[in-house]
C-alpha positions as CSV (number, residue, x, y, z in Angstrom):
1,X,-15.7,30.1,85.9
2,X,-17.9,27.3,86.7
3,X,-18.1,25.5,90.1
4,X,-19.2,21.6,90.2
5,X,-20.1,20.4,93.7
6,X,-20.8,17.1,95.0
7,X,-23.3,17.6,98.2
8,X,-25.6,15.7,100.1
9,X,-28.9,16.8,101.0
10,X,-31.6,13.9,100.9
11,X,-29.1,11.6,99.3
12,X,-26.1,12.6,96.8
13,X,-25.9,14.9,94.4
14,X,-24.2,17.0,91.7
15,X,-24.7,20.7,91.2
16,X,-22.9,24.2,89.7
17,X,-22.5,26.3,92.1
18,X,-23.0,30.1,91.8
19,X,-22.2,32.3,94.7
20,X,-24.7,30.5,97.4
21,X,-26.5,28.7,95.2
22,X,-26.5,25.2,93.9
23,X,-28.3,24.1,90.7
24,X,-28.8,20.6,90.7
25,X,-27.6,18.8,88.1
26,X,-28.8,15.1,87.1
27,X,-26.1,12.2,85.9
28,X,-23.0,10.9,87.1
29,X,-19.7,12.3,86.7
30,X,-18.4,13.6,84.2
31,X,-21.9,13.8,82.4
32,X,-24.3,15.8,83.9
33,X,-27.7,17.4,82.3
34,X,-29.7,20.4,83.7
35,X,-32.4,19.3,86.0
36,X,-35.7,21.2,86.8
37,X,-35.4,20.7,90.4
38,X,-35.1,24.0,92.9
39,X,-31.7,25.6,93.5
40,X,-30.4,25.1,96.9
41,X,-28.3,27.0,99.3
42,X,-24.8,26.3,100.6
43,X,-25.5,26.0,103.7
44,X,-28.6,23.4,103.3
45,X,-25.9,20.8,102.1
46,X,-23.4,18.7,103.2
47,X,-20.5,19.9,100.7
48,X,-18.6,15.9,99.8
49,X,-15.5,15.7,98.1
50,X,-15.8,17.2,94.6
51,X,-15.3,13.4,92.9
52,X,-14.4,10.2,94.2
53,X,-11.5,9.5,92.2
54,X,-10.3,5.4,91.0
55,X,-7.1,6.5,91.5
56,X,-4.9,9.7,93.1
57,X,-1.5,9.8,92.0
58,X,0.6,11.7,94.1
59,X,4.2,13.2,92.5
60,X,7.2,15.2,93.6
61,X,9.0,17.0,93.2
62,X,7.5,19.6,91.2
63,X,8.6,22.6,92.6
64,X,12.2,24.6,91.0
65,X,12.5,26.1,94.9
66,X,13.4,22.2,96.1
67,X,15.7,22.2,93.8
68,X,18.1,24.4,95.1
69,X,19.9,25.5,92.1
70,X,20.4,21.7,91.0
71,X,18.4,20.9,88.2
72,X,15.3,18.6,87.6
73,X,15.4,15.0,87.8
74,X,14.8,13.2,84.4
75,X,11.0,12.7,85.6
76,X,8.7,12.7,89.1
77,X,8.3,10.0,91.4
78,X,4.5,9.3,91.5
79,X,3.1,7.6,94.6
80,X,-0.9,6.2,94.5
81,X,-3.2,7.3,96.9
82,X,-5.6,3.9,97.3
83,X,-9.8,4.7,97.9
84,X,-9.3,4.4,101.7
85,X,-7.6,7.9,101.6
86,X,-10.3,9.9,100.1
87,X,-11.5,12.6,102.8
88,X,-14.9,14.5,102.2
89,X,-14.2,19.1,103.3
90,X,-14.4,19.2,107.0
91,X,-13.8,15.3,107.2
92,X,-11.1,14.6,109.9
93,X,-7.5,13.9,109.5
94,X,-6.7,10.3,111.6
95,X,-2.9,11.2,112.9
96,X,-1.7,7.6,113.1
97,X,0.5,6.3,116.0
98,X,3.9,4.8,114.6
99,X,5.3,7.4,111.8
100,X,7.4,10.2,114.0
101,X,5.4,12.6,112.1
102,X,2.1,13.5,109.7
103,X,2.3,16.3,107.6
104,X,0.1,18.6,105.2
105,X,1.1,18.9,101.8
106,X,-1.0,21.5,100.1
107,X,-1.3,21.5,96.4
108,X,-3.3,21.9,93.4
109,X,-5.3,18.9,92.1
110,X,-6.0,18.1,88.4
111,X,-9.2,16.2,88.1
112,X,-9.3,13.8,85.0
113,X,-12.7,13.7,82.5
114,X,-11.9,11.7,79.9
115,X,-9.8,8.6,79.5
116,X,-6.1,9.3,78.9
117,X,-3.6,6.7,77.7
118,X,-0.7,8.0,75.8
119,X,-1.5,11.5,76.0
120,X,0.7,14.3,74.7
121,X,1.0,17.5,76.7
122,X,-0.7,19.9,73.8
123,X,-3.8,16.9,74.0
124,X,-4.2,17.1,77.8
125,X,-6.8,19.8,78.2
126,X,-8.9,17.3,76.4
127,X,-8.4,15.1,79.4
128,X,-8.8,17.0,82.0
129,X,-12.2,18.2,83.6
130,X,-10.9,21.0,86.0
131,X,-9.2,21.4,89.1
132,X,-9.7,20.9,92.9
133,X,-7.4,21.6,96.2
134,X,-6.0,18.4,97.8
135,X,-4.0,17.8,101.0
136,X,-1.3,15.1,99.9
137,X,-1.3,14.3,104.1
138,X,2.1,12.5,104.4
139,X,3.8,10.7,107.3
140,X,7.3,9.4,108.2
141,X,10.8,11.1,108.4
142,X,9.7,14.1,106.0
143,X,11.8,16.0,108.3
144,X,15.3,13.9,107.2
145,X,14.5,13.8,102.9
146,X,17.8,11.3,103.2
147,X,16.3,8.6,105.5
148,X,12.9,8.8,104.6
149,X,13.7,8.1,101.1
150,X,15.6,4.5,102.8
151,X,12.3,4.1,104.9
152,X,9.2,2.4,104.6
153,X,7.0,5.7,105.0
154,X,7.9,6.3,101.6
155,X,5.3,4.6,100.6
156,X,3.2,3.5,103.0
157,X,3.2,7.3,104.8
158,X,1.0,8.2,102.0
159,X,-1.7,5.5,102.0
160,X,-3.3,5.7,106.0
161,X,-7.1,6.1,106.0
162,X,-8.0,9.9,105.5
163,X,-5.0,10.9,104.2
164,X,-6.4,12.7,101.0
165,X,-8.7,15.5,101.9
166,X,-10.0,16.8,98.4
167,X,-12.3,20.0,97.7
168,X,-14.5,21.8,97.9
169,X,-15.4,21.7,94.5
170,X,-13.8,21.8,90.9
171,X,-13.7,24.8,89.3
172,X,-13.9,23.9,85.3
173,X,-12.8,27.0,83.8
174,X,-9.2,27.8,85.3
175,X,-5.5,28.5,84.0
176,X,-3.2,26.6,86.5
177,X,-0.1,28.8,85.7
178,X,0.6,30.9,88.2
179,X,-2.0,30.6,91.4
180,X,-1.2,31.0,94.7
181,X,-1.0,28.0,96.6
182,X,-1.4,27.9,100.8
183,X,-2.0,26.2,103.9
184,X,-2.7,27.4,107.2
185,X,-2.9,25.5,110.5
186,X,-5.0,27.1,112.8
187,X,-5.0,30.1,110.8
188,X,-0.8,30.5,110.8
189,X,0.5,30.1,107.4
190,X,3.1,27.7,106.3
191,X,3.0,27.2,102.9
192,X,2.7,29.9,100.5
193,X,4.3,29.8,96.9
194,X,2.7,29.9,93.1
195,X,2.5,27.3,90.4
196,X,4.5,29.5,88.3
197,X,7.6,27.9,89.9
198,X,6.2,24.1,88.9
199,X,8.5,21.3,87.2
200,X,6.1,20.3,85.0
201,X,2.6,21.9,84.3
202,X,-0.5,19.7,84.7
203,X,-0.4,19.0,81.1
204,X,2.9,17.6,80.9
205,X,2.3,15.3,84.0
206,X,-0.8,14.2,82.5
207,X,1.4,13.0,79.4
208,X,4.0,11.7,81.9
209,X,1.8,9.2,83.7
210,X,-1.0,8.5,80.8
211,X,2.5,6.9,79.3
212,X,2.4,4.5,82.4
213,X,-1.0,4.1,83.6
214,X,-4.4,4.9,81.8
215,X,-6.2,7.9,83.5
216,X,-9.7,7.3,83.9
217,X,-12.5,9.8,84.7
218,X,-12.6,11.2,88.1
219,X,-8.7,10.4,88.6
220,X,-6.6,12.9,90.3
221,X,-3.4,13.9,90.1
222,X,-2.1,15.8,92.9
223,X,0.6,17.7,91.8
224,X,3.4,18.2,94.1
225,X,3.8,20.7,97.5
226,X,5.6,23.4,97.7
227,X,8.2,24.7,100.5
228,X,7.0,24.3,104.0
229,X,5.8,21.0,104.9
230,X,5.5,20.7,108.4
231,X,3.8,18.2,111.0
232,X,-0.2,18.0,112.0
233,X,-1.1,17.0,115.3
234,X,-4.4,16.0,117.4
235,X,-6.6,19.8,117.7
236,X,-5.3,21.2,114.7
237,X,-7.5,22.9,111.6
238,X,-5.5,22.7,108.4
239,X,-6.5,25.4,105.5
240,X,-5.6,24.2,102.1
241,X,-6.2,27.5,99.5
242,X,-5.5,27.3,95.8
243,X,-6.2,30.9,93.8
244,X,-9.7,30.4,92.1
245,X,-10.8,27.5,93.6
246,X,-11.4,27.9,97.6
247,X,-10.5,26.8,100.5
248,X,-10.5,23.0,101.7
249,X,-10.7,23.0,105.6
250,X,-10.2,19.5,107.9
251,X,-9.6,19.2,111.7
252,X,-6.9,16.7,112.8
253,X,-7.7,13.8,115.5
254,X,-5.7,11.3,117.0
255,X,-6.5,8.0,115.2
C-alpha cells in the first residue's frame, strides 16, 4: 500500500508516507517525482487534506440496507460540494444556526487522477488515483427523508463552509469492496457497516457521473453513508474510519 500526504512544514508539500515517516515528494498532484530532501516525521507536520479537489460530488443512496427490501432507484442523486467546503484533518466543523440539525455522514472517498469523460466502469481504475475518508457533513430535516427531500436543505444543507472534512491521506493501492466503514462521536460509534453492501462500486459511479460531468484530477466522489446518520453539535469530536485508510478526526464548533 502506498500512502500520499499533503502536509505543511515550511510551506506545502507532498510526500509517501511510511509508518512515521514522510518522503518528500516534488510536483503537484497527481505527478510527483522523488526528491533528495530528508524524510520527515509525522508529527513535525501539519497533516492538510490529502488533495484539494475542483469538485466533490456527493451521491445517495448507495447503500442495499436503505433500501429496505425495495429495490434500487434507476440511478443516484449526486449533490456538489463547492471549494468553500473543503476541511483540512483536525479542521473544525462550523454547526450553522438555521437547519434543525447538522449531521456526519461517513464514507469512503474516491479521489480522481486522470481526466474522465465518458468512462466505462471496466476503464475507471484508469481514472482513479486512490482513495481517502470524507465526512459528507449534512444539515436540514435528515431526520424526516419525506420533508427534507420538499426542503431547501436538500441542497443547500450540503454546501455551508467546512462541511467536507477529507483525509488523512490517500492510500493508492486499495480494493474498495468490502471495508469497514465508521464514525464515532466522542468515541461512541454510530455508524458501522461495509462497502460490500454498496449500490454501485466506485467504478460504476465513476462511469455514472463521467456521462454528466467531466472528472478532472483531484475530483472526489464521496460515495454515499451508510445507516446511522445522526446530529453533531458544538464540543463534539467526530471519527471518520474507512479499513486501510485511517482515521479522519474534526472537532465541531458553533459557527
Amino acid at each position: 500500500m502506498t500512502k500520499i500526504i499533503r502536509y505543511r512544514l515550511d510551506g506545502e508539500h507532498y510526500g509517501e508516507l511510511q509508518g512515521d515517516e514522510i518522503t518528500p515528494l516534488e510536483g503537484a498532484f497527481p505527478d510527483f517525482t522523488p526528491t533528495s530532501r530528508p524524510t520527515v516525521r509525522l508529527d513535525e507536520v501539519t497533516v492538510l487534506a490529502p488533495v484539494v479537489p475542483g469538485k466533490t460530488i456527493g451521491v445517495g443512496p448507495n447503500y442495499r440496507a436503505h433500501l429496505r427490501g425495495n429495490p434500487p432507484p434507476p440511478r443516484p442523486h449526486y449533490w456538489v460540494k463547492p471549494a468553500n467546503t473543503l476541511l483540512d484533518p483536525d479542521g473544525v466543523i462550523l454547526i450553522p444556526e438555521g437547519p434543525p440539525t447538522t449531521c456526519h455522514e461517513s464514507e469512503l472517498a474516491v479521489v480522481i487522477g486522470r481526466t474522465a469523460r465518458d468512462v466505462s466502469a471496466a476503464d475507471a481504475a484508469d481514472h482513479i488515483f486512490g482513495y481517502t475518508c470524507v465526512n459528507d457533513v449534512s444539515a436540514g430535516l435528515m431526520h424526516n427523508p419525506p420533508e427534507h427531500l420538499k426542503s431547501q436543505y436538500f441542497v443547500d444543507g450540503k454546501i455551508y463552509d467546512t462541511f467536507g472534512p477529507i483525509g488523512p491521506w490517500i492510500e493508492t493501492h486499495l480494493d474498495p469492496s468490502d471495508l469497514r466503514v465508521r464514525c464515532r462521536v466522542n468515541g461512541e460509534t454510530r455508524q458501522d457497516h461495509r462497502t460490500s453492501d454498496f449500490i454501485w462500486t466506485p467504478a460504476e459511479l465513476v462511469e455514472f457521473i463521467s456521462h454528466v460531468v467531466t472528472l478532472n484530477p483531484g475530483d472526489v466522489i464521496a460515495t454515499g453513508s451508510p445507516p446511522g446518520v445522526a446530529p453533531l453539535k458544538p464540543g463534539d469530536i467526530v471519527e471518520i474510519e474507512v479499513e486501510g485508510i485511517g482515521v479522519l478526526r474534526n472537532t465541531c464548533r458553533k459557527r
